[in-house]
Structures are given as structure tokens and as C-alpha cells.
N, C-alpha and C positions, 0 to 999 in steps of 0.2 A: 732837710730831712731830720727828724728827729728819733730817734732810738727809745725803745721802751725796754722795762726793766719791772722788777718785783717790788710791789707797793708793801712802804713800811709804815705802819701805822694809819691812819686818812688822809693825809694831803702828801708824804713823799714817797716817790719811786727812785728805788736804787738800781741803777746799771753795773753791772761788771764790765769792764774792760780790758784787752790786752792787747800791750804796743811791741812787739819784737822787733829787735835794732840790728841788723846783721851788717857787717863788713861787705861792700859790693864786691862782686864775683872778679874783678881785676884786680882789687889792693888787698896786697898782702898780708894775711893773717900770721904776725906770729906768734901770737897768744895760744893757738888752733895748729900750728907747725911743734910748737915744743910740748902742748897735750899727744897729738903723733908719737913723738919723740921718747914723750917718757913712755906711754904706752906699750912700746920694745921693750924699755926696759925694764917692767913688771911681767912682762911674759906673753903682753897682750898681742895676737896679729892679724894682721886681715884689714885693719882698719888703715885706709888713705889717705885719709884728709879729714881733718875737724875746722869747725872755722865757728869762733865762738863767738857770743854776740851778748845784746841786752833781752831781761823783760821788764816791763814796766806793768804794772797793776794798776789801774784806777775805779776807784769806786766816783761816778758820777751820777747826776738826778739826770732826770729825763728832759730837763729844759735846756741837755748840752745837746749839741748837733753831732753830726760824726763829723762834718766839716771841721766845728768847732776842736775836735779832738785831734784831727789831720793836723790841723794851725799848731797842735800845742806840739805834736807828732816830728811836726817837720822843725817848729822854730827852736823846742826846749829840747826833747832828747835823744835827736839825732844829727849828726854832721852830717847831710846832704850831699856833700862834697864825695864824702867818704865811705857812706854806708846807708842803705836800703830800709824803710820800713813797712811794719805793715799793722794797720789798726784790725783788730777782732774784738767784735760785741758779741758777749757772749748770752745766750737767753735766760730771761731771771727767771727768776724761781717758784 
């Protein structure tokens, strides 16, 4: 499948993309436990749980796949093991 995007100039088309990386819902975040944490201690309350993650930005042409963006998704910037992703194409412009 290929994804389309906003043509620049005559022959390129530019994609927006975005990969969010989150910590899977069993491994502990404690990056997202001590945001909690400070969060008391400015004053802030109500809030439970944070659990912080990645975004990644890509600008791609149209001749990437989403597959092809999955491959780079799963293989470059995310541990798999560890934590969850998710590809969004966003519509060009």
C-alpha cells in the first residue's frame, strides 16, 4: 500500500508521518512515576499515572509504503520487547 501526500514542486510528493513509542502497558514507567511525583510537589492533583513515551517525525515521498515505515517502526525506534508503537499518516496539504 502506498501512502500519498502533498506534491512539491512536479515530480515530489511529500508525506507527513508520525511514529509514537510508548512503554507497554506491564513495564514500568519510571520516567512517568517521578512526572506523578513531582507533579505533588508543584501543587498539581488529580493526575494518576503518566507514562511517557517517543515521537518521531518523518517527512517521506510517496514511493515509502506504510509497511515500509512499520519495518523502520519496529526495527529503528522502538524495543519491541519493551514498548508499543504506532504509525500515523497524516493528510498532506
Amino acid at each position: 500500500m502506498q501512502i500519498s501526500g502533498r506534491r512539491i514542486g512536479e515530480e515530489e510528493t511529500v508525506v507527513h508521518v508520525v511514529v509514537n513509542v510508548m512503554p507497554k502497558a506491564e513495564i514500568l514507567d519510571p520516567q512517568g512515576q517521578a512526572v506523578v511525583r513531582a507533579l505533588g510537589r508543584i501543587g498539581v492533583t488529580g493526575v494518576t499515572d503518566v507514562r511517557q513515551g517517543k515521537r518521531f517525525e518523518l517527512e517521506v515521498d510517496s514511493s515509502v509504503s506504510r509497511e515500509d515505515i512499520e519495518k523502520v517502526a519496529e526495527t529503528l525506534l522502538a524495543n519491541t520487547v519493551i514498548e508499543d508503537f504506532e504509525v500515523i499518516v497524516e493528510a498532506g496539504e
